[in-house]
C-alpha positions in Angstrom: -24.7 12.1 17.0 -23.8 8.3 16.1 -20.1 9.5 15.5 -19.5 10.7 19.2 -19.1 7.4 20.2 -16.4 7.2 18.1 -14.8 10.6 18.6 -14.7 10.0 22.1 -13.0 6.9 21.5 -10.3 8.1 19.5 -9.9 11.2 21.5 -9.9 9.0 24.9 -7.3 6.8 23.1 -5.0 9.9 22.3 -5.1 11.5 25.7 -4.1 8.1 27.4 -1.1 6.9 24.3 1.7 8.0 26.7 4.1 8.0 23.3 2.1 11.0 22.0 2.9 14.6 23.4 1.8 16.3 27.3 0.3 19.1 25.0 -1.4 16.5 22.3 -3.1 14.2 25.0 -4.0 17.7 27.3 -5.8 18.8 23.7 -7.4 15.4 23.2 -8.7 16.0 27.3 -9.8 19.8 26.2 -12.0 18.3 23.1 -13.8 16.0 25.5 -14.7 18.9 27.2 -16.4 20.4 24.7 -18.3 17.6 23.3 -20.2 18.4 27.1 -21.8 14.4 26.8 -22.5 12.3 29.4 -20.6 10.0 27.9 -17.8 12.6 27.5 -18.3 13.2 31.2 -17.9 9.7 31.9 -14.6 9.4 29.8 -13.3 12.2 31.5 -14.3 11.0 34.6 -12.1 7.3 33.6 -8.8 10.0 32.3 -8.9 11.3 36.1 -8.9 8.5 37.2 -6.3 6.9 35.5 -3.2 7.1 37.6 -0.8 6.6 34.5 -1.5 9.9 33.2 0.5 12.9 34.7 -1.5 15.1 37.9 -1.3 18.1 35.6 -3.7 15.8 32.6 -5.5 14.2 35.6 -6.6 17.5 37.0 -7.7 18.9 33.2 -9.9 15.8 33.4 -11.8 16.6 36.4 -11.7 20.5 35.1 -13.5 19.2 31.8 -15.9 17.0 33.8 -16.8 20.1 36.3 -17.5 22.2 32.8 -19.5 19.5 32.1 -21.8 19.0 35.0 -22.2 22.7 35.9 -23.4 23.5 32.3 -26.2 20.8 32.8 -27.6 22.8 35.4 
């Protein structure tokens, strides 16, 4: 468990590099998802918000985040 903080460093770090891929940073957004943390709901919750990433990434954030939420019920 020590190494998610990590992971969802790196992974929050690819999905916002805008000189990597749409497809690279949308898979980076994806494995936040499935990590299903609060702390991956929380970084997920920061990609949406972050108005330098395209809507289409944005709105994979907030998908990731609902998955999230709704699977801690």
């Amino acid at each position: 468990m020590a190494e998610f903080p990590d992971e969802l460093k790196k992974l929050a770090d690819i999905a916002t590099d805008l000189d990597f891929s749409a497809k690279l940073r949308i898979d980076a957004i994806d494995q936040l998802g499935t990590i299903g943390t609060h702390e991956a709901l929380l970084t997920l919750l920061n990609l949406a918000a972050n108005d330098k990433l395209s809507a289409k990434e944005r709105d994979i954030a907030l998908k990731q985040a609902r998955r999230i939420v709704r699977a801690s019920h």
